[in-house]
Structure formats: C-alpha cells, structure tokens
VOLO-488293 format. One line per 3 residues: number of its first residue (from 1); their letters; for each residue x, y negated, z of N, C-alpha, C. Coordinates in nm, 4 decimals, padded with zeros to 6 digits, m for minus. Example, Ala and Ser with C-alpha at 12.3 -4.5 7.8 and 13.67 -1.06 7.14 Angstrom:
2
1) as) 01.3190/00.5690/00.7800/01.2300/00.4500/00.7800/01.3200/00.3300/00.7800 | 01.2850/00.2250/00.7080/01.3670/00.1060/00.7140/01.2900/m00.0030/00.7870
END
This chain:
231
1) xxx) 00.0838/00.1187/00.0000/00.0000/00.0000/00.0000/00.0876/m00.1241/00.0000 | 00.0231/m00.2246/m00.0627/00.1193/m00.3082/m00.1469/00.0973/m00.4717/m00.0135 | 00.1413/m00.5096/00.0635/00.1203/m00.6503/00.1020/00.1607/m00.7471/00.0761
4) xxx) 00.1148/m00.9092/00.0187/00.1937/m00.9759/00.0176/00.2108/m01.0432/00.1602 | 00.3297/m01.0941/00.1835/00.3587/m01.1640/00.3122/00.3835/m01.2826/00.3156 | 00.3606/m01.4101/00.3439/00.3771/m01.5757/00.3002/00.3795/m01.6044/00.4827
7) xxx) 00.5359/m01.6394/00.4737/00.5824/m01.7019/00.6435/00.7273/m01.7341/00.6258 | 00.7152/m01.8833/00.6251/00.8172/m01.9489/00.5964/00.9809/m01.9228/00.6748 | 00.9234/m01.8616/00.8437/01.0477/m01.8710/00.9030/01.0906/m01.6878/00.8694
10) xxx) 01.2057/m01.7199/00.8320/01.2676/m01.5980/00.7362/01.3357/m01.5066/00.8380 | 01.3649/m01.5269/00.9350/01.3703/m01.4335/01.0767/01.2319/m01.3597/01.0920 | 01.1421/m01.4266/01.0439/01.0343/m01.3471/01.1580/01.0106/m01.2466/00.9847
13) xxx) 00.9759/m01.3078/00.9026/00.9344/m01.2728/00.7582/01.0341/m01.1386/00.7536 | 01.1477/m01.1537/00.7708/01.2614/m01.0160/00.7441/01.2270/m00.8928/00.8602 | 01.1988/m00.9306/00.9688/01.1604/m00.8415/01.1166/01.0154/m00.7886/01.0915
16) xxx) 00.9172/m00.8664/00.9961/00.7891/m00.7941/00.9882/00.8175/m00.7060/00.8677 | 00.8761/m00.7515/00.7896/00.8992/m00.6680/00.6399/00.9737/m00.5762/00.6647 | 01.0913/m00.5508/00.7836/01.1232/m00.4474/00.7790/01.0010/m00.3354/00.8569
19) xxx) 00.9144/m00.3666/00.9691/00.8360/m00.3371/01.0634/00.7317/m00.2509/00.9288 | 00.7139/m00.3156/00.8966/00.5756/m00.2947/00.7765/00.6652/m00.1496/00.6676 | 00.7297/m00.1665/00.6252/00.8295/m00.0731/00.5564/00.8659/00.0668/00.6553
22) xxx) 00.8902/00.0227/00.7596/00.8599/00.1641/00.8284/00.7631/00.2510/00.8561 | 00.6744/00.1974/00.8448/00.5341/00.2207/00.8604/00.4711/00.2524/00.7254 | 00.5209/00.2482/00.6012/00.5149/00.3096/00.4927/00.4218/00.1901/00.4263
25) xxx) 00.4623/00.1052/00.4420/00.3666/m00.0287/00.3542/00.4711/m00.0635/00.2647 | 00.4552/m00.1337/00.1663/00.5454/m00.1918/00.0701/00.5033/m00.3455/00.0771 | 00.6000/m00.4454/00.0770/00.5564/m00.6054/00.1277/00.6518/m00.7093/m00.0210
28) xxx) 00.6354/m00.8212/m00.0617/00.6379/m00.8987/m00.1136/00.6446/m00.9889/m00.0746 | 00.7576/m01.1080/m00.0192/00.7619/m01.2370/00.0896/00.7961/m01.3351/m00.0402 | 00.6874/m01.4562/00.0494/00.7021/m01.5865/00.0024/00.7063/m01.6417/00.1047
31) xxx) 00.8152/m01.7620/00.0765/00.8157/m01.8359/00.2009/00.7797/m01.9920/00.2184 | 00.6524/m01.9645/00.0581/00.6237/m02.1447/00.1016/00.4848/m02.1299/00.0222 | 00.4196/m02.2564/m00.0073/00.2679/m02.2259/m00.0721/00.2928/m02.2338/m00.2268
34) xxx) 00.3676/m02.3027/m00.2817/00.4050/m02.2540/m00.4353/00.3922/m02.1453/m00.4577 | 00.4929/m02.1285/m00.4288/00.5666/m01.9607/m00.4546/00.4553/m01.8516/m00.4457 | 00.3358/m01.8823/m00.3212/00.2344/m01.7608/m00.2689/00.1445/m01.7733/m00.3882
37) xxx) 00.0859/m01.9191/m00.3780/m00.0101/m01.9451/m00.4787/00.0724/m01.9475/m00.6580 | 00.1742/m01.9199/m00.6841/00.1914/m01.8577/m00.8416/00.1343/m01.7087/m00.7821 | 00.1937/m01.6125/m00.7560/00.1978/m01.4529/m00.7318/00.0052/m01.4534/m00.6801
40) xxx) m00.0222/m01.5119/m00.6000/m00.1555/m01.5211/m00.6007/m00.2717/m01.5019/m00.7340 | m00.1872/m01.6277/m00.8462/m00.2918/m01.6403/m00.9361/m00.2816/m01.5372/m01.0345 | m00.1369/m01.4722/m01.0490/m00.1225/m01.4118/m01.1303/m00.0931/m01.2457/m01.1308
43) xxx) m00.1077/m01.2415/m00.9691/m00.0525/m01.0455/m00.9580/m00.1533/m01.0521/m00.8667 | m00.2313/m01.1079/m00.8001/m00.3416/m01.0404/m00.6613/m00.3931/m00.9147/m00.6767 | m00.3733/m00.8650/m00.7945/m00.4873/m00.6965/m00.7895/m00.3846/m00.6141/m00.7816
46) xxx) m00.2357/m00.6568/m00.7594/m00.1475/m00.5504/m00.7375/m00.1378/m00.5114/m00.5614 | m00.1969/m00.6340/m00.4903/m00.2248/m00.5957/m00.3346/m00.3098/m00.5286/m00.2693 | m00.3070/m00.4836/m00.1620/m00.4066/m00.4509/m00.0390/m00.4331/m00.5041/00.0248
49) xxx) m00.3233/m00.6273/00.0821/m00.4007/m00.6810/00.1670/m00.2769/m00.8194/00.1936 | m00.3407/m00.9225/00.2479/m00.2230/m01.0691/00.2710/m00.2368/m01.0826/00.4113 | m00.0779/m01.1492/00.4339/m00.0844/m01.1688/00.5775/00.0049/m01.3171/00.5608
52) xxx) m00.1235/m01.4163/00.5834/m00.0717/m01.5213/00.5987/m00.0361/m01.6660/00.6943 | 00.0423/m01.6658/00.6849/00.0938/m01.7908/00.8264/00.0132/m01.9076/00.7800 | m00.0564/m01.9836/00.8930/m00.0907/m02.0558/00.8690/m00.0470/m02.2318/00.8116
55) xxx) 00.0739/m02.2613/00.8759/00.1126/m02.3337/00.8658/00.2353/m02.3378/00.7727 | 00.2148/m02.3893/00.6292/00.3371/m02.3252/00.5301/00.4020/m02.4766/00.4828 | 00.5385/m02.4461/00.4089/00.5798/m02.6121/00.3275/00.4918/m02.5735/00.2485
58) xxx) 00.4815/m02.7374/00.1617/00.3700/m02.7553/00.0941/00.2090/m02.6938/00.0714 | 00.1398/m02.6610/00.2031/00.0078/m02.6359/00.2010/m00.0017/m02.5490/00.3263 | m00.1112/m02.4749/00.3499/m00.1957/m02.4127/00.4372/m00.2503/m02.2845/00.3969
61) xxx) m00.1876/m02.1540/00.4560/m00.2832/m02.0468/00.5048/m00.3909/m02.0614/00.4554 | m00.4806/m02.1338/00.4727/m00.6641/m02.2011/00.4376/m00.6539/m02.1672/00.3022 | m00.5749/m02.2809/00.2684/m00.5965/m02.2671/00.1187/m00.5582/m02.1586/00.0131
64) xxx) m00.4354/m02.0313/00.0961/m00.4392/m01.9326/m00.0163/m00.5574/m01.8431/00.0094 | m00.5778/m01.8541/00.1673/m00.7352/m01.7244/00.1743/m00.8208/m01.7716/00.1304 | m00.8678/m01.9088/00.0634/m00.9567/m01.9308/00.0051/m00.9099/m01.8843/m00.1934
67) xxx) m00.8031/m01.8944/m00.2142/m00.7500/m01.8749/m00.3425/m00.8195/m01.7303/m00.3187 | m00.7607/m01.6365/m00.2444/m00.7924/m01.4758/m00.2988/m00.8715/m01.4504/m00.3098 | m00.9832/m01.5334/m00.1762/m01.1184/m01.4626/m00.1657/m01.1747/m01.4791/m00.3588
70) xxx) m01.1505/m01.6124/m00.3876/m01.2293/m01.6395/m00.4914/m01.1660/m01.5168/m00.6044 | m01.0702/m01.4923/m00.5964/m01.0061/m01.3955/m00.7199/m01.0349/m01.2455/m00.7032 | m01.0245/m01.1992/m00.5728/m01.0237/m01.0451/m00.4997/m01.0852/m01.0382/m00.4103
73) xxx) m01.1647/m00.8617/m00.3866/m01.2192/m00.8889/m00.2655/m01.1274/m00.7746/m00.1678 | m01.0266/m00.8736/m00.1124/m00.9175/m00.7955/m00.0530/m00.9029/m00.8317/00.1161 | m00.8560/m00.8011/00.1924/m00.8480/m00.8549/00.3112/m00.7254/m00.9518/00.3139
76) xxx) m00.7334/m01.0086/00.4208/m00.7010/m01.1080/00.4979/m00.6313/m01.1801/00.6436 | m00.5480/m01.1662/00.6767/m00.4969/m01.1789/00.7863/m00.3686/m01.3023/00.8759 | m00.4792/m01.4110/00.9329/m00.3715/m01.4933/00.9474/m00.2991/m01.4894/01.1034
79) xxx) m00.1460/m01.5277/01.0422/m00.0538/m01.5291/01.1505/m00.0113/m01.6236/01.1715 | m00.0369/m01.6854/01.3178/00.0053/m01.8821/01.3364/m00.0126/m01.9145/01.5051 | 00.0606/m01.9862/01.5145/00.1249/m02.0146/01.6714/m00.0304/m02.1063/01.7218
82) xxx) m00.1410/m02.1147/01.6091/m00.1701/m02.1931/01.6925/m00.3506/m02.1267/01.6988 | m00.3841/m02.1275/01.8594/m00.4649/m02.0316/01.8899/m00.5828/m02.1181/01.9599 | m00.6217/m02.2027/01.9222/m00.7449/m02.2708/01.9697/m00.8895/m02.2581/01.8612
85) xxx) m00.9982/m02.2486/01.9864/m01.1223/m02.1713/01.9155/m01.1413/m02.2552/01.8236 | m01.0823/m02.4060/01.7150/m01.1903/m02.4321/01.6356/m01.0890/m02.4082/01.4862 | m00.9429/m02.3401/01.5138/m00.8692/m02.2999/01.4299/m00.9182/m02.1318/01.3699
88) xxx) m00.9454/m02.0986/01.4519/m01.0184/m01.9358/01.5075/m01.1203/m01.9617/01.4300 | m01.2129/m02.0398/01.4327/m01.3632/m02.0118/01.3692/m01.3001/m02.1269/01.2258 | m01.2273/m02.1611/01.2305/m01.2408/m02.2520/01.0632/m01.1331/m02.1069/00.9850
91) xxx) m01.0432/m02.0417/01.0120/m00.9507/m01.9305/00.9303/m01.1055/m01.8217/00.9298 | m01.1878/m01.7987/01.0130/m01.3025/m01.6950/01.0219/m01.4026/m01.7614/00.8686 | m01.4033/m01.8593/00.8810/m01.5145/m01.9190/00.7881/m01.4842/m01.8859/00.6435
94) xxx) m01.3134/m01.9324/00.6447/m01.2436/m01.9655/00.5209/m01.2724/m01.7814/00.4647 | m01.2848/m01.6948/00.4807/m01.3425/m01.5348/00.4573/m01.2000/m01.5173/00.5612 | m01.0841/m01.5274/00.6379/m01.0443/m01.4374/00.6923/m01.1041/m01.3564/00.7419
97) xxx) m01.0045/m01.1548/00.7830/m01.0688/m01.0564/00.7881/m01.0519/m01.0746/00.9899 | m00.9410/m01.1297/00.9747/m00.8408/m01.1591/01.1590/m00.7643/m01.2457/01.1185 | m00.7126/m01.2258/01.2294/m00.6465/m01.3908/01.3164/m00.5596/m01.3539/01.4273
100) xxx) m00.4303/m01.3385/01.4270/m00.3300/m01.2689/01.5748/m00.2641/m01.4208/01.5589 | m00.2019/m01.4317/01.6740/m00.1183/m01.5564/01.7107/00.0054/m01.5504/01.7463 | 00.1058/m01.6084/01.7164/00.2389/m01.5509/01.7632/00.2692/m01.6204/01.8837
103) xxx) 00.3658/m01.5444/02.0169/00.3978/m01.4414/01.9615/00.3157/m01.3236/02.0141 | 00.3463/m01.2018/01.8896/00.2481/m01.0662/01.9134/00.3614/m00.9605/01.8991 | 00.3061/m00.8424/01.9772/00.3511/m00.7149/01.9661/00.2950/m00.6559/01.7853
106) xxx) 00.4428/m00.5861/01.7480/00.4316/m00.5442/01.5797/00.3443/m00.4358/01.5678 | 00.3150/m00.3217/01.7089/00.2310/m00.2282/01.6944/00.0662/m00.3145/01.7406 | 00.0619/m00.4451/01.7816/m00.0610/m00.4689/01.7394/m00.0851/m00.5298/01.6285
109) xxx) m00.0392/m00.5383/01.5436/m00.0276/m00.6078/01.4063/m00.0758/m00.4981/01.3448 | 00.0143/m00.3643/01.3361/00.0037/m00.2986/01.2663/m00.1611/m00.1989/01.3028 | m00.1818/m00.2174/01.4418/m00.2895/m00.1473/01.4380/m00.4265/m00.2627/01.3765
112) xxx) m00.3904/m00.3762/01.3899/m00.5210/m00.4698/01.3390/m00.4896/m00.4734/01.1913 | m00.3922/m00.4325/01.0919/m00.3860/m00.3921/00.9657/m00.4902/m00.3005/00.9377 | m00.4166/m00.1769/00.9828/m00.5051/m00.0800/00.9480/m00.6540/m00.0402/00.9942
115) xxx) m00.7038/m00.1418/01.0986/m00.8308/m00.1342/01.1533/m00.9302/m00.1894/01.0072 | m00.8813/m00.3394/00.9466/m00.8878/m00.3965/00.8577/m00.9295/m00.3231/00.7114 | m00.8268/m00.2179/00.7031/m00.8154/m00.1650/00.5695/m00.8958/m00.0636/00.5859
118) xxx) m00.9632/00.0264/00.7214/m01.0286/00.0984/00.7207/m01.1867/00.0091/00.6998 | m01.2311/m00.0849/00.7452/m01.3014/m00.1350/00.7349/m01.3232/m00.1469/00.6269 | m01.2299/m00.2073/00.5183/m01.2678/m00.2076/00.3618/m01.3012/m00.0977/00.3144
121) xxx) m01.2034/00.0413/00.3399/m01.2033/00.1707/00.2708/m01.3826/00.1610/00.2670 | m01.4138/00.1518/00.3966/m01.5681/00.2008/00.4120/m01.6433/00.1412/00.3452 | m01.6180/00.0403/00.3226/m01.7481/m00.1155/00.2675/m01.7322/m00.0343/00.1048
124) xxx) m01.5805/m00.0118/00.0550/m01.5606/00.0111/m00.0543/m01.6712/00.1609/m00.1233 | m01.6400/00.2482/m00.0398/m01.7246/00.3888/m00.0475/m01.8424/00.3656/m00.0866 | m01.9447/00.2739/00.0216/m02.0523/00.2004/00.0596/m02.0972/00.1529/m00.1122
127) xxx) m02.0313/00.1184/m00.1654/m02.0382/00.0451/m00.2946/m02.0093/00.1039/m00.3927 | m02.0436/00.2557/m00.4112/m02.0399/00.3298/m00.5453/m02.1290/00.3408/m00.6531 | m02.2140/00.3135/m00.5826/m02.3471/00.2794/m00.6321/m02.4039/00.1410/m00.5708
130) xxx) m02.4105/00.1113/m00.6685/m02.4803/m00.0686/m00.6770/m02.6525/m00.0908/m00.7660 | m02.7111/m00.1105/m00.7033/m02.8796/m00.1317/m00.7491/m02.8748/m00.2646/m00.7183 | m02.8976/m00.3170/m00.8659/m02.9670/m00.4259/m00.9079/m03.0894/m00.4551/m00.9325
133) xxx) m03.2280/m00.4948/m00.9138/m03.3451/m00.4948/m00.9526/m03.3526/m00.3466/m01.0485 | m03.3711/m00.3163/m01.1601/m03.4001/m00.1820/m01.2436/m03.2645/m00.1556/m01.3109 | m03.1384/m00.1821/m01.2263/m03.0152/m00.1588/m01.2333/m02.9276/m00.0795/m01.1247
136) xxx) m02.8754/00.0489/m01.2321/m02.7640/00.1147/m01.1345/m02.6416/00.1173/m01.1894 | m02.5331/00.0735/m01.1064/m02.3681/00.0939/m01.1690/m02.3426/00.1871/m01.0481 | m02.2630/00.2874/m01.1563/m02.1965/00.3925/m01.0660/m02.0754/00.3247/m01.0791
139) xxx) m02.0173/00.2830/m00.9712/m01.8769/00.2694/m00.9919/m01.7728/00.4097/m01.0072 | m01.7919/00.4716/m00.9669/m01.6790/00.5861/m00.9604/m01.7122/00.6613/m01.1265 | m01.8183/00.6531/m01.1944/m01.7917/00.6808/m01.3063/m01.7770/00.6181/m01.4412
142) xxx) m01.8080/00.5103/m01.3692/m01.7673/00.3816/m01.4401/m01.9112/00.3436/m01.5363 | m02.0317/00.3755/m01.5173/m02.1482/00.4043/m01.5929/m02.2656/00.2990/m01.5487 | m02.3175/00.2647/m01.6353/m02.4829/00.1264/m01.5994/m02.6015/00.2234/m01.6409
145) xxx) m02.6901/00.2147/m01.5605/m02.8232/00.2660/m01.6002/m02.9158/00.1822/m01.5807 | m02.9925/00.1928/m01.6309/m03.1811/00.1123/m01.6020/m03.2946/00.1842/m01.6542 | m03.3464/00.2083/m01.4972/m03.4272/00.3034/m01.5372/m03.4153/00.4347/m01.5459
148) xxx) m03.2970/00.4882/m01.5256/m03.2572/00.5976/m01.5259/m03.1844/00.6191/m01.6676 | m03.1895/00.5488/m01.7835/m03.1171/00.6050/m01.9243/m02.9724/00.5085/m01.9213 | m02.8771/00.5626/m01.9545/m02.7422/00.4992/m01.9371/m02.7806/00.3681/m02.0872
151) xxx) m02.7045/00.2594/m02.0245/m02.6530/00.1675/m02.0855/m02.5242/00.1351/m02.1426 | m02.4871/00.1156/m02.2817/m02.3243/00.1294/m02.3444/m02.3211/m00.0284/m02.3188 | m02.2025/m00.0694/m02.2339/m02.1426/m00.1941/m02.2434/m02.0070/m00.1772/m02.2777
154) xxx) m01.9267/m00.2965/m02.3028/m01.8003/m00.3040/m02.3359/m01.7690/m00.3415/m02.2497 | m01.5926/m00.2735/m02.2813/m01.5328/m00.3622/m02.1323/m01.5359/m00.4337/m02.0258 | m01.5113/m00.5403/m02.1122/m01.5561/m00.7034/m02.0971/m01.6911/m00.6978/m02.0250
157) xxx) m01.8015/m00.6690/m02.0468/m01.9425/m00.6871/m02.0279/m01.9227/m00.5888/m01.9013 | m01.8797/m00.4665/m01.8603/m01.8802/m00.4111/m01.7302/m01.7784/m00.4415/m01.6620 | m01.6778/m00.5559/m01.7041/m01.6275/m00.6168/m01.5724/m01.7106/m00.7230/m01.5318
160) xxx) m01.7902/m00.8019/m01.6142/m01.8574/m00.9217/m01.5829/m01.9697/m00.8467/m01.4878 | m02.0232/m00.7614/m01.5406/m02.1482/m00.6980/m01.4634/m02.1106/m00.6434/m01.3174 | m01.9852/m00.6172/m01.2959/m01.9049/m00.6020/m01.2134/m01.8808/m00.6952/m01.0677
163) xxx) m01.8472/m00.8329/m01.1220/m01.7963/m00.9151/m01.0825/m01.9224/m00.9963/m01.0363 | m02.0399/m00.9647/m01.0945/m02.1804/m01.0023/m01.0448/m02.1838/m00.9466/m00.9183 | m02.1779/m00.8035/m00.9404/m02.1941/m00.6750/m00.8408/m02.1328/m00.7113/m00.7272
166) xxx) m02.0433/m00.7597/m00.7290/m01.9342/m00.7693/m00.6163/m01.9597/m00.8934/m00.5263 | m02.0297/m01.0075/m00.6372/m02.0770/m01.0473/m00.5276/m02.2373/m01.1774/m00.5144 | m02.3176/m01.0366/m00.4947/m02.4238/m01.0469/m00.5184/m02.4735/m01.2231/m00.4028
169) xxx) m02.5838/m01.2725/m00.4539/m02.6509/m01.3675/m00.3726/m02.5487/m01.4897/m00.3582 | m02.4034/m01.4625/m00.4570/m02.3359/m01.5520/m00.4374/m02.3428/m01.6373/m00.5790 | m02.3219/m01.7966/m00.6016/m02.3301/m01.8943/m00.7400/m02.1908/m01.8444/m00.7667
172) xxx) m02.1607/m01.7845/m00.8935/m01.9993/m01.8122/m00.9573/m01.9995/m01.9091/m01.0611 | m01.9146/m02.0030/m01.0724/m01.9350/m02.1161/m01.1604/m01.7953/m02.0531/m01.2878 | m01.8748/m02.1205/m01.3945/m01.8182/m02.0735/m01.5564/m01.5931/m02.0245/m01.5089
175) xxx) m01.6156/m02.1088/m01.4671/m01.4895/m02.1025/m01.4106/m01.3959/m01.9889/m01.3382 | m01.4762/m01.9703/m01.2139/m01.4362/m01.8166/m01.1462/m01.4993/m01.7096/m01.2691 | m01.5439/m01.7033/m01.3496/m01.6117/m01.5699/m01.3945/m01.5311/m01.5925/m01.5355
178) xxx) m01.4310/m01.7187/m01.5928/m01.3598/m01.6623/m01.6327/m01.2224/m01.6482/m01.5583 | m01.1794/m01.6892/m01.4667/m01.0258/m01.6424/m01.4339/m01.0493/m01.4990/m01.3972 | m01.1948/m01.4319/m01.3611/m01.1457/m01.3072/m01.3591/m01.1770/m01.2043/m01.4472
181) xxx) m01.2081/m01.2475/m01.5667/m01.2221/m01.1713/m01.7096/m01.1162/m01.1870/m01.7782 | m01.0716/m01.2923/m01.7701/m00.9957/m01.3160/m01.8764/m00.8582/m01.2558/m01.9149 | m00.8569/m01.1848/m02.0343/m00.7384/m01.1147/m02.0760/m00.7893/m00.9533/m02.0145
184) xxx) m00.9076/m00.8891/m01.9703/m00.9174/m00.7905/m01.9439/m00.8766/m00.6905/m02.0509 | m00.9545/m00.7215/m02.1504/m00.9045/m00.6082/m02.2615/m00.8264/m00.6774/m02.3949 | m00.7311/m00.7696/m02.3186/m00.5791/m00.7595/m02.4320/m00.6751/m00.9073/m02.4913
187) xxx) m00.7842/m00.9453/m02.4712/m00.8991/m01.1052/m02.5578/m00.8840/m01.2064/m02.5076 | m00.8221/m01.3019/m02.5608/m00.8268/m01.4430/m02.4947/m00.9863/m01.4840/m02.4387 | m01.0399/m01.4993/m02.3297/m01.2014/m01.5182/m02.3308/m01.1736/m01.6774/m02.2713
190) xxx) m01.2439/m01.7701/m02.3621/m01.2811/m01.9073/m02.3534/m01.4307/m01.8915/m02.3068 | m01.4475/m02.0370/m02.3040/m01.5571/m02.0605/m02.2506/m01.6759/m02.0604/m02.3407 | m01.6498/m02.0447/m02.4700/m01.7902/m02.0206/m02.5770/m01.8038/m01.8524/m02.5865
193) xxx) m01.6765/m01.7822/m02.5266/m01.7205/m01.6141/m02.5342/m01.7622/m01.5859/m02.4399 | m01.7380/m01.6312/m02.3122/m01.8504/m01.6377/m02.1795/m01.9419/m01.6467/m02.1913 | m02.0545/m01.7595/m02.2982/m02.1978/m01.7362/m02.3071/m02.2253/m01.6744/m02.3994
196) xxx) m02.1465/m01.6342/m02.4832/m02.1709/m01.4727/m02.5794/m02.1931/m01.3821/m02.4499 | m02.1059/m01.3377/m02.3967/m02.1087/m01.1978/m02.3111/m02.2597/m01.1864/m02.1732 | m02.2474/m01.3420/m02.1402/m02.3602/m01.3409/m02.1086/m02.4870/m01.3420/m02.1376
199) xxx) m02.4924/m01.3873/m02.2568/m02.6126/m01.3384/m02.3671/m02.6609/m01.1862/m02.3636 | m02.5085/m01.1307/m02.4123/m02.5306/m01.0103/m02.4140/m02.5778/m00.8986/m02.3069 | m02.5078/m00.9452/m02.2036/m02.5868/m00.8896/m02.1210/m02.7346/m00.8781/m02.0360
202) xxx) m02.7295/m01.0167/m02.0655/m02.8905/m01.0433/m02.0677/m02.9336/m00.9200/m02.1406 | m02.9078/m00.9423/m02.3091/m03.0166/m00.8428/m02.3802/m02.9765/m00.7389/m02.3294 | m02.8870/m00.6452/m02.2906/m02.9174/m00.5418/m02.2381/m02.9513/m00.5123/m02.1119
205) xxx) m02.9772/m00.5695/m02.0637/m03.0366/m00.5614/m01.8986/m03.1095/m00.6384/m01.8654 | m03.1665/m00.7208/m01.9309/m03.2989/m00.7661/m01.8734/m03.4012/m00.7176/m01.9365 | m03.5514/m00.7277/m01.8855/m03.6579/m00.6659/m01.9904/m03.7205/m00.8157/m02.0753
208) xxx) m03.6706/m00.9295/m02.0377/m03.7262/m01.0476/m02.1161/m03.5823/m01.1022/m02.1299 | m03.4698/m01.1209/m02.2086/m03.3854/m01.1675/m02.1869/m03.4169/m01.3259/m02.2017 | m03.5109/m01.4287/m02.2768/m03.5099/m01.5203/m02.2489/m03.5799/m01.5949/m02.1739
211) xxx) m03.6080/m01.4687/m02.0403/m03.6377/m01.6016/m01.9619/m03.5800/m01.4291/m01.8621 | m03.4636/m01.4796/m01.8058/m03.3790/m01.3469/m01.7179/m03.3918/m01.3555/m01.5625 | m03.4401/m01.2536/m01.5044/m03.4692/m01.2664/m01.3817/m03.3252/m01.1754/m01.2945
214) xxx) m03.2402/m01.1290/m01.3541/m03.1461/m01.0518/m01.3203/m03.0441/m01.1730/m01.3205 | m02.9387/m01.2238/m01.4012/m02.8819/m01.3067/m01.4346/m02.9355/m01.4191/m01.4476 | m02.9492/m01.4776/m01.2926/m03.0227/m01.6461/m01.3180/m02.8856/m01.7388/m01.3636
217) xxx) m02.9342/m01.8405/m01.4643/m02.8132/m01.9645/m01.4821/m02.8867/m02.0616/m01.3345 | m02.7464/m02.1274/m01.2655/m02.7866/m02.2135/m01.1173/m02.7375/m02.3614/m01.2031 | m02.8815/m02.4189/m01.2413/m02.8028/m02.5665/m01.3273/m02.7107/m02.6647/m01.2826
220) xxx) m02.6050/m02.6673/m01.3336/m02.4878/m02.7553/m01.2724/m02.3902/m02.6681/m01.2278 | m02.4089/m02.5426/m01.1626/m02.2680/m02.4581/m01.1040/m02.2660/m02.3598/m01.1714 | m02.3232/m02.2285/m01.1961/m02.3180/m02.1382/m01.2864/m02.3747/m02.0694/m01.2812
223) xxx) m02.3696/m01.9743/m01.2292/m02.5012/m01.7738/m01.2296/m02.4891/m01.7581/m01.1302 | m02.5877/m01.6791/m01.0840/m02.6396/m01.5824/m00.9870/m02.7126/m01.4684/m00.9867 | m02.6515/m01.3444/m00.9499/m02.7233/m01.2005/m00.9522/m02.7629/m01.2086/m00.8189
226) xxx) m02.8942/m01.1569/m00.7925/m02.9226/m01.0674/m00.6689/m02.9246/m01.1718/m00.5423 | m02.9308/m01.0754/m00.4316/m02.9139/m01.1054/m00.3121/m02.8441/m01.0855/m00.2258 | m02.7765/m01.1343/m00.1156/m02.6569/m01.0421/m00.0167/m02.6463/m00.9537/m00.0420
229) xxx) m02.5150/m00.9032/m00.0707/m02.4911/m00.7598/m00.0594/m02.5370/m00.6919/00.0527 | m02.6317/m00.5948/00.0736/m02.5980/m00.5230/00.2484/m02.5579/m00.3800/00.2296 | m02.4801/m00.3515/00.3412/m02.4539/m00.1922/00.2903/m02.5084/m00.1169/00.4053
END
C-alpha cells in the first residue's frame, strides 16, 4: 500500500517513512505544498491513503485534503502540533478521515492507519453494487443494467457513470467531472465532449432523456445524480 507523506520537518518525515516501511507500507515524501499538490494532481490513484501535516511552506494540510477529496475517494490523515477543538472540527469538515497531534507514539499512528483503511475496505465492499433509480452498476464486473437487461457503455461513459456513483446527492461542476475523465481512454475530453457523453448517457439511462430525472443539470454549477450515498 502506497502513502503519500507531506511534512516538511525531514527528521520526523525520514523516522515515519522508515516506521511505515517496516510495517510493509510503501511512502512517497514531500516536504512542502508545491511539490504535494503537483503529485496530487497528477498520480493520486497511485495511493491509499495521505498523511498530511498541517502546517506546510507555501500552504496548508486544508488545502491538499480538500484537493484529494475532490479527485479520490481515498483517506485522509492529518498530523500537526496543533490540537485545539476548532482545528479538530475545521480538518473533520475539510473530509479528513483523523487527526493525531504531535507528539504521538508510531504504533498509534500505525494502528489509526489501518483502523482507517479498514473502514474504507468495508465502505468499498458495501459499494459493489450501486442502485440508481431503475439503475444497477456492478462494480466488480464492471457491468450497468436497467431493469434488469445490461446496458453497453463506453469507457468514458462508465467512468462518468461512475464518478456520479461515487458520489451520489453531491453537485460536480463541468470542471471536477472533467479532471477526472480526462485522458481515461488515451482522448483528450474538452468541454464540448462532456456534453456529448452526457447526452449520451442520458439516452441510455434515462426513460425520457429530455427532460432526465437521473442526471439532473444544477443551473450555474453542474449535475447531480441521486441522493446520499448510504450503505
């Protein structure tokens, strides 16, 4: 399992990376918010999970767990000297998964890792099957039905349907829904093939595609599938 690690003081960054490596994790250190936020925008699906200091040169902890949440739905974990309840509930808000404060013992780190990742494993399981109004995606076989008769989408169209899935009851604006399509299958996707694909999926999954009760447009920000996820 792959972590990235972003903590500027390179004593502590070298003592957790070796800590984490014994423990059979594989880690990736940045030691400032540049550096996190390039590898952020451009490798995040190669991780499991971030462990980030709050207080970095040039930026804030805040702002990369808000970067991932929007890109991945990966966990989260900030590490920062500073432990007062309205730092606690603003890193909780921002989607952190936890919050340890230094200084901490490495076997409680490592056990609030893996408490973390079990938590996902489960949510993840939880989510093999996804029902949409007269919509089923099997994730594990990679397959759309409605109604019970399978639906042929492309790529492209079952990552978007995907990326709905993932996160239902939530607005994604033109924007997030392309940084995370884009270049899926080898296609430059602009913003005039975005309302192709969403067209398209309309017609295949809705029963009126022009007037779509599955894929609402939210005027001014972008789409919305569904409702809270609950599992």
């Amino acid at each position: 399992m792959n972590i990235l690690l972003v903590e500027d003081d390179k004593a502590i960054a070298a003592g957790l990376e070796y800590s984490l490596q014994q423990d059979h994790f594989t880690t990736v250190i940045c030691y400032d918010f540049a550096s996190a936020k390039e590898i952020i925008t451009e490798q995040i699906d190669q991780f499991t999970l971030c462990l980030f200091d709050l207080s970095l040169p040039g930026g804030s902890g805040y702002e990369l767990c808000k970067l991932v949440k929007e890109k991945s739905d990966i966990p989260v974990i900030f590490l920062t000297a500073v432990d007062d309840e309205v730092n606690v509930v603003m890193g909780l808000d921002m989607g952190a998964d936890d919050y340890i404060t230094k200084p901490f013992r490495i076997r409680e780190l490592l056990s609030r890792i893996k408490s973390v990742l079990r938590r996902y494993q489960k949510h993840s399981q939880s989510k093999a099957i996804i029902d949409i109004e007269k919509i089923r995606i099997n994730t594990l076989e990679g397959k759309v039905y409605k109604q019970g008769a399978e639906i042929t989408l492309t790529a492209l169209e079952y990552r978007l349907l995907l990326i709905f899935a993932n996160h239902l009851g939530q607005v994604l604006s033109r924007n997030q829904l392309l940084e995370q399509i884009w270049d899926v299958a080898g296609d430059f996707v602009n913003d005039n093939t975005l309302t192709v694909y969403i067209k398209r999926l309309r017609e295949k999954l809705e029963d009126d595609p022009q007037h779509p009760t599955m894929i609402k447009t939210v005027r001014g920000l972008g789409y919305k599938v569904g409702d809270s996820y609950v599992p």
